[in-house]
C-alpha positions in Angstrom: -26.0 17.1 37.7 -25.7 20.6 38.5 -23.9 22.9 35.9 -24.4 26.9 35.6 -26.0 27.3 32.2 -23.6 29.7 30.3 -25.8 29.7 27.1 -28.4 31.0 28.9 -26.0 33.4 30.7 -24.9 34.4 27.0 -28.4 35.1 26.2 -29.0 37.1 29.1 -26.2 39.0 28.3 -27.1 39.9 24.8 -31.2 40.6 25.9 -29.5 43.2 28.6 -26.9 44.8 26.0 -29.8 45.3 23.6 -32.1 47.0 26.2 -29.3 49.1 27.2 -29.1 50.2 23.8 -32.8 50.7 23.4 -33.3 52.5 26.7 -35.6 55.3 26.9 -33.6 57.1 29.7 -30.0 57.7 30.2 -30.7 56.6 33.9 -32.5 53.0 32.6 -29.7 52.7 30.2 -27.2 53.0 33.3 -29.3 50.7 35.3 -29.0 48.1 32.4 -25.7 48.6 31.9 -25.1 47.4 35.4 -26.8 44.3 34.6 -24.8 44.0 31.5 -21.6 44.3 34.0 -22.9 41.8 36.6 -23.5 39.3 33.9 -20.3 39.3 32.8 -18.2 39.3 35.9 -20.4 35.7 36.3 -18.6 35.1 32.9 -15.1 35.7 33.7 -15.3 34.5 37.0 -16.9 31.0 35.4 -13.9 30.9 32.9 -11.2 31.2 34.9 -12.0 28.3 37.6 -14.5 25.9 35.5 -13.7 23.0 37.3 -11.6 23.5 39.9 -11.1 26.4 42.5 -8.3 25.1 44.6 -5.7 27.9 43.3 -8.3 30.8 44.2 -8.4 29.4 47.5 -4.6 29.3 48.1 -5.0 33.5 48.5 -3.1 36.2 47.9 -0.3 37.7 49.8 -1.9 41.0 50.7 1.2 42.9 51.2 2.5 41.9 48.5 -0.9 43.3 46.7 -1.8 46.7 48.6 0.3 49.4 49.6 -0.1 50.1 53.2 -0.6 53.5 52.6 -3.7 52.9 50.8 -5.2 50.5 53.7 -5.0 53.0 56.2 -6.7 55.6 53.7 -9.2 53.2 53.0 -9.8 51.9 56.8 -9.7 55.4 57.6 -12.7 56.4 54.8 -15.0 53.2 56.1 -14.4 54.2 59.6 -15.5 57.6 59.1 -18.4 56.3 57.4 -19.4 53.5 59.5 -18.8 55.5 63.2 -21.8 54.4 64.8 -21.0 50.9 64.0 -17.6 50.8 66.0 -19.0 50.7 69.3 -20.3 47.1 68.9 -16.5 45.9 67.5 -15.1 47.3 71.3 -17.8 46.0 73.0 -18.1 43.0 71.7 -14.4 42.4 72.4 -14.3 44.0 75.7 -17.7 41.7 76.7 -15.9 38.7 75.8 -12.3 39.5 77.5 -10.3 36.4 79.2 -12.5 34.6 76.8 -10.4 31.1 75.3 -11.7 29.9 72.0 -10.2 26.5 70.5 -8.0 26.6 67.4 -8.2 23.0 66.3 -12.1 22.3 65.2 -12.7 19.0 64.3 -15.8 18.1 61.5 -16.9 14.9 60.7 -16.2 13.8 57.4 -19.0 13.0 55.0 -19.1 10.7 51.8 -22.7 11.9 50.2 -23.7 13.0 46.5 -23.8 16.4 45.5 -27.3 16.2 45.4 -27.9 14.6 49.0 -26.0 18.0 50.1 -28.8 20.2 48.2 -31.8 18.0 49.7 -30.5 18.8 53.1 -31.0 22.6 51.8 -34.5 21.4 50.4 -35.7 20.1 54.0 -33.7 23.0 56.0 -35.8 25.5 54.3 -39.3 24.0 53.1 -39.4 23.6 57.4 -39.5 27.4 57.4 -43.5 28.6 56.3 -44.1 31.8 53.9 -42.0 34.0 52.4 -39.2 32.3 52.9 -40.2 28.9 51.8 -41.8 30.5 48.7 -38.7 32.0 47.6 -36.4 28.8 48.3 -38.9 26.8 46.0 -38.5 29.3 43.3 -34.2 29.0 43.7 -34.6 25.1 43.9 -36.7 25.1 40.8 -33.2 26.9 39.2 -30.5 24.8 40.3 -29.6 22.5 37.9 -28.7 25.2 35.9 -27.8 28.1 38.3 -25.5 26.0 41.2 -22.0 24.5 40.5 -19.9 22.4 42.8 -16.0 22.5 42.5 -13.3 20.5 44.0 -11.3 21.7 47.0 -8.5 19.4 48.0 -7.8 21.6 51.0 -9.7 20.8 53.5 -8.8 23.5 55.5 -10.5 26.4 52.9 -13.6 27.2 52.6 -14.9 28.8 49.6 -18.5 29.5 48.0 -19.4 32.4 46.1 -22.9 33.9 44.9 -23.7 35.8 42.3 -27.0 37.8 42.0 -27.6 39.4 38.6 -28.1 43.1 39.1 -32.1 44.3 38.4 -33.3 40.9 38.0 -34.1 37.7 40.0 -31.3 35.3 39.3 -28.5 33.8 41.3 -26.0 31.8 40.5 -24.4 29.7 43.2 -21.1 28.1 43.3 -20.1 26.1 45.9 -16.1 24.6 46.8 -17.2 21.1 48.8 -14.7 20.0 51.6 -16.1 17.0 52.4 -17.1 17.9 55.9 -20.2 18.9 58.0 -19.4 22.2 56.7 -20.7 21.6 53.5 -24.3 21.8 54.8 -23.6 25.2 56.2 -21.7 26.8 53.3 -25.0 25.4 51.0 -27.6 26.9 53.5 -25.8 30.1 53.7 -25.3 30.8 50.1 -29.2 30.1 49.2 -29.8 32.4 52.0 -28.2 35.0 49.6 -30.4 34.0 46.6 -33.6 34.3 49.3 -32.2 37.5 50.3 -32.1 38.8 46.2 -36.0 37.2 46.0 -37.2 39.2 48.9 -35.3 42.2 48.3 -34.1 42.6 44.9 -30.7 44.6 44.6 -30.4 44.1 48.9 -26.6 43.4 48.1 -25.7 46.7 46.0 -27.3 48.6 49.3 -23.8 50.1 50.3 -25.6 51.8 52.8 -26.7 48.4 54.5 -23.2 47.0 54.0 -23.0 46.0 57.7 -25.9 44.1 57.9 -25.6 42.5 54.6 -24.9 38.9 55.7 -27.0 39.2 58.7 -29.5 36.6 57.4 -27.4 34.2 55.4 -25.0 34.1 59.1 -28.3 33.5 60.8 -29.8 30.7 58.4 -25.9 29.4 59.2 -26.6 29.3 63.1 -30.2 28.0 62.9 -28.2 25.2 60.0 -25.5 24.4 63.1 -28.8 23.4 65.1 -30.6 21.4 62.3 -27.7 19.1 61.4 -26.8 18.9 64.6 -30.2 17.7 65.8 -31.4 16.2 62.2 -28.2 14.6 61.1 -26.6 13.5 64.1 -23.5 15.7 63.9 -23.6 17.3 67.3 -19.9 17.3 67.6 -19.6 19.4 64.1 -22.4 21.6 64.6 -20.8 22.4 67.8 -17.3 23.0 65.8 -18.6 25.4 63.5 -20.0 27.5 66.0 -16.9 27.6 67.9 -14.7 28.2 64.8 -17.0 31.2 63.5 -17.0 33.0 66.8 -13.5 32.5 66.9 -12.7 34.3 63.4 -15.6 37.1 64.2 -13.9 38.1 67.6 -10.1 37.7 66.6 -11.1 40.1 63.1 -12.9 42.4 66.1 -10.0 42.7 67.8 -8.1 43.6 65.0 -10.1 46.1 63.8 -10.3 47.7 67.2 -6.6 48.0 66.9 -6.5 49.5 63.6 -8.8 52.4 65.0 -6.2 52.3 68.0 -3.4 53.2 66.0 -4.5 55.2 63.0 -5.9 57.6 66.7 -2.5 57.5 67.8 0.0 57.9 65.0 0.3 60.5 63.0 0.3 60.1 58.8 4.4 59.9 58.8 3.9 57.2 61.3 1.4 55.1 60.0 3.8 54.4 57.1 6.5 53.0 59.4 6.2 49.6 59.3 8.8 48.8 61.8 7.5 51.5 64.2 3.6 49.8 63.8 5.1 46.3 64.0 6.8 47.1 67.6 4.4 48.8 68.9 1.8 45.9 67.8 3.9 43.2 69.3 5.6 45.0 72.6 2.3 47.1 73.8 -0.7 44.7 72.5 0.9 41.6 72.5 0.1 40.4 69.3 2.5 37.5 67.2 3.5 37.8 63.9 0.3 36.7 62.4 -2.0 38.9 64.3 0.6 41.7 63.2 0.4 40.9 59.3 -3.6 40.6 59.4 -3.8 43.8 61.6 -1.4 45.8 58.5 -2.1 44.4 55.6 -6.4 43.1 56.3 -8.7 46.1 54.6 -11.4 46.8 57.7 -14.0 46.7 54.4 -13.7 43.1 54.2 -14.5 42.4 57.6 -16.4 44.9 59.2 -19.8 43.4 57.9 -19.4 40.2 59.0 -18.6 41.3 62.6 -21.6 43.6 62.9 -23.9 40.8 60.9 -22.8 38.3 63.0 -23.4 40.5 66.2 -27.0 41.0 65.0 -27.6 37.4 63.6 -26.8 35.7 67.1 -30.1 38.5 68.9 -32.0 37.2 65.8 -31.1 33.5 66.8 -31.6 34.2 70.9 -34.9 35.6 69.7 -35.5 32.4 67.9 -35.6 29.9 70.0 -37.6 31.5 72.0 -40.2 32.5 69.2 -39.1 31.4 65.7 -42.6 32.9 64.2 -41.0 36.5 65.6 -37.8 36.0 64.6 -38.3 35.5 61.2 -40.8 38.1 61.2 -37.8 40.2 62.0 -35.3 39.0 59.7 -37.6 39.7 56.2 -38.1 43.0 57.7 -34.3 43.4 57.9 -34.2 41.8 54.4 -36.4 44.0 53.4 -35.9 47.4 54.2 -34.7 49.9 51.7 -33.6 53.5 51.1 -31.5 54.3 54.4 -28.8 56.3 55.0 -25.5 53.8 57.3 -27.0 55.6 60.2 -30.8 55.1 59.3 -30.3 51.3 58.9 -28.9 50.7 62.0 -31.7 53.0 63.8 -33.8 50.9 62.0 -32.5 47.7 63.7 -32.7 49.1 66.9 -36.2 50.2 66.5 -37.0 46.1 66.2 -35.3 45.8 69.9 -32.1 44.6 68.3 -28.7 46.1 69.0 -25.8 44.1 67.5 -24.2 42.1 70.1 -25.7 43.0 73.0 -27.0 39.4 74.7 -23.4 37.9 73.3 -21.9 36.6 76.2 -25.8 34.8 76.9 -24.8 33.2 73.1 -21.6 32.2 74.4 -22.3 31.0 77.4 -24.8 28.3 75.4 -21.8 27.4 73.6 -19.7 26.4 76.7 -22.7 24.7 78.5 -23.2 22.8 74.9 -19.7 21.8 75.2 -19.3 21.0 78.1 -22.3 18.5 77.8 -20.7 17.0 74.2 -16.9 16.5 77.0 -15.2 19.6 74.9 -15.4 22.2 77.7 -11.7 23.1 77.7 -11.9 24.5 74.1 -14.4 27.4 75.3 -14.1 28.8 78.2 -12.7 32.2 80.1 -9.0 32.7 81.6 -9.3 33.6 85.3 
């Protein structure tokens, strides 16, 4: 049985209240009241979907929820602040033009314990020697009272959060099971977080690294597709997952490529005509109503560092099966590093011979030979 322990959350919270109020500094007293706030946004979160998480995965209307005049501030901020990144968002769409991804994955469905799902975790990481193995042991020794599983009738959704206490070692994972393959990845990408918070304690309040924040836990997910795929027998799903993450990561590229395209073109007065930015979406990019909504109303911050950790998780997996002993050599190092400006993290990662996206279409074309070897080869492939 797997159950967060909220006593022991409670107690955490009171030790960290009483340090902040004991603190020698008003800096350490800051940097426990952080902790303080991290442990109770676990709180909240915990008693508002104790059991079941299906409403939180309905979503929220974004338009109804953000003005659009404070996206495009906001878009406009991160893009100033993440320039160097944008190049890989262009090229990676413009490398992958004509390119036809499926829209109807299909994922076996699976009737195993909660516990069989975590043992899966156990053998995908205890394969994987060192640092890395030595930090999974220490989560797996936590779960019973640091993971949760929820209900999520929708099969469709996807949903897993984790939590990493600021300043200290813990993580609390909580995981919304669909029944699918898919649980296997969402479990192996989640623990990659509480790795990540062993190996590199505060790695995710790093705004500076923001872009390259899920670039291990989306390449423990691609090295997953290949373990279940080849250790489970699910070939078919493995294969599905793949093609339904590349999918999301290039259609949110190419929507963030035409965010930059229009806040270039249109003046302030403009960007707040809705009708004027719808036509112009639709008539001169071609985009439907959908692609119009999540181009307005999607805040580039939530997506922008997935795209560029994607782009550098698929070199890190290219690398790996070629040399896994290198490529996870690289990936602590990534985990690792601290102290970087935006700029000086991604220098950084191209000082390890790795710039985001750059062998993409070699990634891709695995994906179409692997389909076309598993019969699926008209749901990848590009238009002529």
């Amino acid at each position: 049985m797997y159950r967060w322990d909220i006593e022991y959350l409670n107690k955490l919270l009171l030790e960290y209240e009483q340090k902040a109020c004991e603190a020698d500094s008003k800096k350490q007293m800051l940097e426990f009241d952080k902790t303080v706030a991290s442990i109770e946004e676990i709180l909240e979160y915990h008693a508002m979907y104790f059991e079941d998480i299906e409403n939180l995965c309905e979503g929220e209307n974004t338009e109804d929820k953000v003005p659009l005049k404070k996206i495009v501030a906001s878009d406009k901020e991160l893009f100033k602040n993440y320039k160097p990144y944008l190049i890989f968002l262009r090229n990676f769409v413009n490398s992958l033009e004509g390119l036809v991804v499926d829209n109807n994955p299909r994922f076996t469905r699976i009737k195993v314990a909660s516990n069989q799902i975590v043992n899966i975790g156990k053998d995908f990481y205890e394969q994987h020697k060192g640092e890395i193995r030595d930090a999974f042991e220490e989560i797996y020794r936590t779960l019973p009272s640091h993971l949760e599983f929820k209900k999520v009738n929708n099969t469709g959704t996807l949903f897993a959060q984790t939590f990493n206490v600021y300043g200290t070692n813990e993580s609390f994972f909580d995981i919304g099971l669909v029944r699918n393959a898919q649980d296997y990845i969402t479990l192996i990408h989640e623990f990659g977080h509480g790795i990540a918070n062993l190996l590199s304690p505060g790695f995710l309040w790093d705004r500076n690294k923001y872009c390259f924040v899920e670039t291990d836990t989306l390449f423990w997910e691609l090295v997953g597709e290949d373990y279940i795929s080849s250790s489970l027998g699910l070939r078919d799903s493995a294969h599905h997952i793949a093609l339904a993450n590349l999918r999301e990561y290039l259609y949110d590229a190419d929507l963030m490529c035409s965010k930059q395209d229009i806040y270039s073109k249109f003046n302030s007065d403009d960007l707040s005509n809705k009708k004027l930015l719808r036509r112009y979406l639709k008539n001169k990019i071609g985009y439907d109503n959908l692609a119009v909504n999540h181009t307005l109303y999607s805040m580039a911050r939530d997506e922008i560092h997935y795209i560029i950790s994607y782009l550098t998780a698929t070199e890190l997996y290219l690398i790996y099966q070629v040399d896994k002993k290198t490529a996870l050599d690289l990936l602590v190092k990534i985990i690792k590093v601290k102290g970087l400006s935006s700029k000086g993290y991604l220098e950084y990662i191209k000082s390890l011979s790795i710039v985001p996206g750059e062998h993409i279409k070699e990634y891709v074309q695995q994906l179409i030979n692997r389909g076309r070897d598993l019969g699926y080869g008209k749901e990848l492939y590009y238009r002529h």
